[in-house]
N, C-alpha and C positions, 0 to 999 in steps of 0.2 A: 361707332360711337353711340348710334341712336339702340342698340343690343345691350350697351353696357349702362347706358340711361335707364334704358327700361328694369334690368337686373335690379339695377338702383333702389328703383321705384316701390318694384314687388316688395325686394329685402325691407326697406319703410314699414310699408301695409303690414306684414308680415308679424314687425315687431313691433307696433302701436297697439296691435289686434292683440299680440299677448302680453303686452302691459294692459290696456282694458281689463282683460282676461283675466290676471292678475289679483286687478284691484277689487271687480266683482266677487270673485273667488275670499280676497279676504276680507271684506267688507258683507258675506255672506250671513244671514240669520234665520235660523227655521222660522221664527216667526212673521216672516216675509210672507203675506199671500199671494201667489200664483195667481195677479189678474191685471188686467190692464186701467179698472177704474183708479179714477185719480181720488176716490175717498177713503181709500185703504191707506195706512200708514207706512211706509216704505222704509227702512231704514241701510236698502244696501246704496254705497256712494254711486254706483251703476244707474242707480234709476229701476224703471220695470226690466231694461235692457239685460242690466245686472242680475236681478230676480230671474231673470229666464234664466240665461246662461250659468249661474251659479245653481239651480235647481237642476238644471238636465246636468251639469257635470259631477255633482254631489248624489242626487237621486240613483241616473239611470248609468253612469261611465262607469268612473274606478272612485267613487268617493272623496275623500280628501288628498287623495293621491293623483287627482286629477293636475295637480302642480306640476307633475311630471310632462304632462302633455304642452302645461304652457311654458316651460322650461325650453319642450324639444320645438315648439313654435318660434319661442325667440330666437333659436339656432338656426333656424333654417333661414329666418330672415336677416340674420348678420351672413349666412353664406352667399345668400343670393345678393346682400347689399357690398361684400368686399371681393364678391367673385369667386371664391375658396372652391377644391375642389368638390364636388357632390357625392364622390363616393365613397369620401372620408364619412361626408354627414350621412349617406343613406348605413354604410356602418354604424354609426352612432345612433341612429334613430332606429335600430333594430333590436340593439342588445339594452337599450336604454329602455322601448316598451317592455319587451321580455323582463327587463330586470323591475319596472314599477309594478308590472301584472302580480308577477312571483310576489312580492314583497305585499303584494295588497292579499293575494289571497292568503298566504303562511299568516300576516297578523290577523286577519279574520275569520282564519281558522282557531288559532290560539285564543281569540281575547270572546270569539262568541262558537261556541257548541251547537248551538242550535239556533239560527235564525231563521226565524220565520218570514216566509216569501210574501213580503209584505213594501209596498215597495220605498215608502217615508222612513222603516228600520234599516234600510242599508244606508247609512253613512258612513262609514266605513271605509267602506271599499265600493258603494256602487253595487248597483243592481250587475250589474256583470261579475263581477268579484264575488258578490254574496252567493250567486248563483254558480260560480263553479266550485264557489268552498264547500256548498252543500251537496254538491255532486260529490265533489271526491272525498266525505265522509262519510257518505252513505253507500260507496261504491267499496271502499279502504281502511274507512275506521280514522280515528282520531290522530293515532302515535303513528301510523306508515303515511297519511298522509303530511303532518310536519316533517317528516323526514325526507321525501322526495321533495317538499316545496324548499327543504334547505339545503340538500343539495343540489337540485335544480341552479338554484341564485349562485351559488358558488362555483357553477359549470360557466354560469354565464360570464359570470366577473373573472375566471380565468381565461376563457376564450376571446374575451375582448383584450384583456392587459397582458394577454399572452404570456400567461404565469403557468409554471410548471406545479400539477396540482402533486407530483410525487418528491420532488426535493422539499415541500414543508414536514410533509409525511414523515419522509427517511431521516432528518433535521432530529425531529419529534420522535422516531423510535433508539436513535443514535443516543438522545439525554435520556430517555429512559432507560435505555438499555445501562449507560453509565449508571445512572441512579443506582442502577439495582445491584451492577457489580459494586458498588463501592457500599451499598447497603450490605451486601455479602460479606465482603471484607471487614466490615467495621463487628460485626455481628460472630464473625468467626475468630475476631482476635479477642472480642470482650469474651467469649467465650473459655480460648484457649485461656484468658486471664483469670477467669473464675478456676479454671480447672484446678493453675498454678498455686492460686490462693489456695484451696482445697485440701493440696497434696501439702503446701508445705506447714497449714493448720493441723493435719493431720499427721506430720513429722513431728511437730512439736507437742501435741498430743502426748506419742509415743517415747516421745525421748522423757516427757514428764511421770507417764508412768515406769520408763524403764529406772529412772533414777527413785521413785517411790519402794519401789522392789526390792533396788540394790539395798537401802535405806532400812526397808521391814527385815530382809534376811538374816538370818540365825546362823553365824558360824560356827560351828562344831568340829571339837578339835579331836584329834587322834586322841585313844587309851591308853595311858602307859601302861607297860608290863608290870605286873607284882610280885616282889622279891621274894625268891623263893628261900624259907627258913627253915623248912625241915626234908631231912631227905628221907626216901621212900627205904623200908627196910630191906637187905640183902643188897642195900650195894655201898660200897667204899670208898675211901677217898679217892682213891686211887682209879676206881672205875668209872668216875661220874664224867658220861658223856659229853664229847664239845659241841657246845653249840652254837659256839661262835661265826657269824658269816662267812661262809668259804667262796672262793673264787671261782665260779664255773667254767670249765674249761672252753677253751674257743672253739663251736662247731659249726663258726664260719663257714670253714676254710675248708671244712671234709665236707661241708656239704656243696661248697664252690667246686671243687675236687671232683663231687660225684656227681655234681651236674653237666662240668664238661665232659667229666666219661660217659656219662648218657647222652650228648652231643654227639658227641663223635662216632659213638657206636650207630647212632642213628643216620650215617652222613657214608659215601664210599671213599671217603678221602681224608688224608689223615692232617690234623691242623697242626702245624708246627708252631714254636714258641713266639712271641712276637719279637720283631726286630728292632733294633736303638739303635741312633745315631752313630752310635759307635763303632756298629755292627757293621756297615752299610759302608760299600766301595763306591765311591760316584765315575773314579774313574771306568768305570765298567759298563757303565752308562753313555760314555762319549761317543758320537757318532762318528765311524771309522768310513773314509772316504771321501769322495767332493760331494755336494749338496744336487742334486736334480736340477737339470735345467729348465726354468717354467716358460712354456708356448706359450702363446697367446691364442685366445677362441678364435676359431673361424671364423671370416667373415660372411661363410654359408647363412649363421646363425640369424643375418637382418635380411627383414622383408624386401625382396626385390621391389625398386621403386616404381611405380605405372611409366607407361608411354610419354614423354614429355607432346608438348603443346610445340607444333615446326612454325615457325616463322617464314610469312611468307615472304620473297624477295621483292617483290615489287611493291612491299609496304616498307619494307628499307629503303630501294628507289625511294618513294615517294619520301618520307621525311629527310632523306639526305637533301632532295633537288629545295625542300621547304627550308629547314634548316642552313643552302648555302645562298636561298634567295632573302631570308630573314637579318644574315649577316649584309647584305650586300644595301638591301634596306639603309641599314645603319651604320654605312661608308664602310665595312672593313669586307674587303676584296679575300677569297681563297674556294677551296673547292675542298669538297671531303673525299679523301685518299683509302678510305678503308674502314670496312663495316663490321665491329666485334659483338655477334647478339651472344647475349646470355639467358639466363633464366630468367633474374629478372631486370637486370637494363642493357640498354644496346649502348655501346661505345662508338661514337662516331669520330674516327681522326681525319681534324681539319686542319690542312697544311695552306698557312698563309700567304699573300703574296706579299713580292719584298717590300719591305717600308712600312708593313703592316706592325704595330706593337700589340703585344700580347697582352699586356696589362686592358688594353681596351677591348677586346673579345672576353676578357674577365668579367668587366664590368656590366656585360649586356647577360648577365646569366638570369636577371628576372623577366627580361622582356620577350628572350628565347623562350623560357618556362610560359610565357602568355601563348605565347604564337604558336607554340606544339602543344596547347592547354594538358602540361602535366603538372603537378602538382609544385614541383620543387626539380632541378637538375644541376648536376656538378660539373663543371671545366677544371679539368687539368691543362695548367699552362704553365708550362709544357710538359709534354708526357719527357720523362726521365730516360735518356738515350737517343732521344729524334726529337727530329725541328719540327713536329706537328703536334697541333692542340687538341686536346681530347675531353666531349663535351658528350657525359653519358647523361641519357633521357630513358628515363621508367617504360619499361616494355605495357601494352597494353592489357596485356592476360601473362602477369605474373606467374610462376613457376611454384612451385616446394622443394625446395633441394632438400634430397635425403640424404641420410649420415652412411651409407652402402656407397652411392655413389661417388662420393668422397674420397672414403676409403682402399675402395678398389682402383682408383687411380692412380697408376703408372707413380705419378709426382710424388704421391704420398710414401715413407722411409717404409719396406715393410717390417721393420725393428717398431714401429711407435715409438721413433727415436723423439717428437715434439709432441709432447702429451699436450699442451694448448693449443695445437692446431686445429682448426676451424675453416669453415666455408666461407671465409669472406672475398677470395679469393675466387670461387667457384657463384657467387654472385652475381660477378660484375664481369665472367666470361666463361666460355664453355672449358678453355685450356687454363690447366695453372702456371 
């Protein structure tokens, strides 16, 4: 009690010191002088008390940035007055100086170039502040120093809020990157649009001069012949030449003629005429005999399947002994009479004892599936020919049944007399 008193007390002190603090800070005026006689004119609400402390934190700290410090004063003193843990605050009071420093030298690098180490010209930032901005300008230059001091600040404020500084980034390159595709886009269709205007101005163009053309041309027509009125001397009525259009004979057909005899002489075989319908016996075409009888491919032809996965026996033991102590659990009395592993489930047949109904070993098929944690399991009740229940549970290293396997079995017609025949059969036991 007297520990938590005192926390109390401190946290008090703590935060009256930075209201005081506070109020000298903003009741501050450079024309305050620096002295303790009471005939100087004072105008901070502080008093002389004020004039100091407002003087040393403006002069020689971090300038008017010195807020920060009464800020992390008041903090400390409500931690220490509610008990809060301390090293949440000594976090806070780490990245919070780093973050006022930063921030005091980046604007008094920005707002003064050149200050002179004078020590009434740093308000600012403080004789501290003034003095490292002039360092790291004179060390770095102007432009590299704003740029470390701003990313510096933004190292800080992501380490404390523990903000990821590459998902703004990648944010930021993600919309510009869209920007630009769709800037693309937009840019390569006004294009292709101008083209179209282009081509189809320049269609119309053409079809305008092609129709000017049509429009200027000069049709010129055939000369007719001129009748002839006198005949040449030495020849008679009777001789005057016809000159009437005559019909040229067809030399088609001798030249079709003589291009198949230059065919054929060119060839060792002689082409005979072509054949018609007419021509043509179909019966002579009919196939004489019975039709071939079609095999079937070998079953050499499929990949022999790998070594199957053996099951062991005493992992049968063991879920038969689970499985009939599971039933017994939940009042229905029998014992499992016979164990069918398959590839991939094992068939367990449970022959009941008398009085036992079957309907109620149906009903226990979810709580079985819990207790042997498989997934899902089926009861047959009853298996079809005998008075025993058959309650198949999924093997643990499942199988592949191959299509060779299958087939090469004994059960299987070797006719392919059941073209739907399937392994559903060879699933749920080694035998068909």
């Amino acid at each position: 009690m007297k520990e938590k008193l005192k926390q109390e007390v401190i946290g008090v002190l703590f935060m009256i010191t930075a209201i005081l603090t506070g109020i000298s800070l903003a009741t501050y005026s450079p024309s305050d002088v620096l002295s303790m006689s009471r005939f100087f004119l004072i105008e901070n609400a502080m008093g002389i008390a004020g004039v100091f402390i407002s003087h040393v934190l403006i002069k020689y700290v971090l300038g008017y940035f010195s807020w920060g410090l009464v800020l992390l004063l008041f903090v400390w003193g409500w931690t220490f007055f509610a008990a809060k843990d301390y090293r949440k605050t000594w976090r806070f009071t780490l990245y919070w100086f780093c973050f006022i420093l930063l921030t005091a030298l980046l604007t008094t690098t920005i707002l003064n170039r050149h200050v002179p180490i004078v020590t009434p010209d740093f308000n600012i930032s403080g004789f501290i502040g003034g003095s490292l901005s002039i360092f790291l300008m004179d060390w770095l230059g102007l432009i590299p120093s704003i740029l470390i001091l701003a990313v510096a600040i933004i190292v800080v404020v992501s380490l404390y809020f523990r903000w990821s500084m590459y998902q703004p980034l990648n944010r930021l390159w993600k919309r510009w990157m869209e920007k630009y595709h769709t800037w693309k886009t937009t840019r390569k269709e006004r294009k292709l649009k101008e083209k179209n205007a282009e081509a189809q101005e320049k269609g119309k163009t053409e079809k305008k001069k092609e129709k000017k053309r049509k429009k200027t041309s000069i049709k010129v027509l055939p000369a007719e012949p001129e009748p002839v009125e006198d005949q040449k001397p030495g020849m008679e009525g009777n001789d005057i030449p016809d000159i009437s259009p005559q019909k040229k004979k067809p030399e088609r057909d001798e030249k079709k003629d003589k291009k198949s005899t230059d065919d054929q002489s060119s060839y060792d075989f002689e082409v005979s005429e072509k054949r018609t319908d007419d021509s043509i016996d179909y019966d002579d075409f009919v196939e004489e005999g019975k039709k071939r009888e079609y095999h079937f491919p070998s079953v050499d032809l499929l990949n022999d399947p790998p070594p199957g996965y053996e099951i062991d026996p005493n992992e049968l033991q063991e879920n038969a002994d689970i499985l009939t102590k599971t039933l017994a659990d939940f009042g229905v009395t029998g014992k499992v009479v016979k164990v069918v592993p398959g590839p991939v489930v094992t068939l367990y047949e449970v022959e009941p004892a008398t009085g036992v109904r079957v309907s109620k070993i149906s009903s226990l098929a979810d709580d079985i599936a819990r207790v042997m944690a498989a997934k899902r399991i089926r009861i047959i009740a009853p298996i079809p020919g005998k008075k025993v229940v058959g309650v198949e549970i999924p093997n643990r290293k499942p199988e592949i049944v191959y299509f060779k396997s299958i087939v090469k079995n004994p059960s299987v017609s070797t006719h392919y007399s059941c073209p739907y025949y399937t392994g559903l059969n060879r699933l749920k036991s080694n035998s068909f």
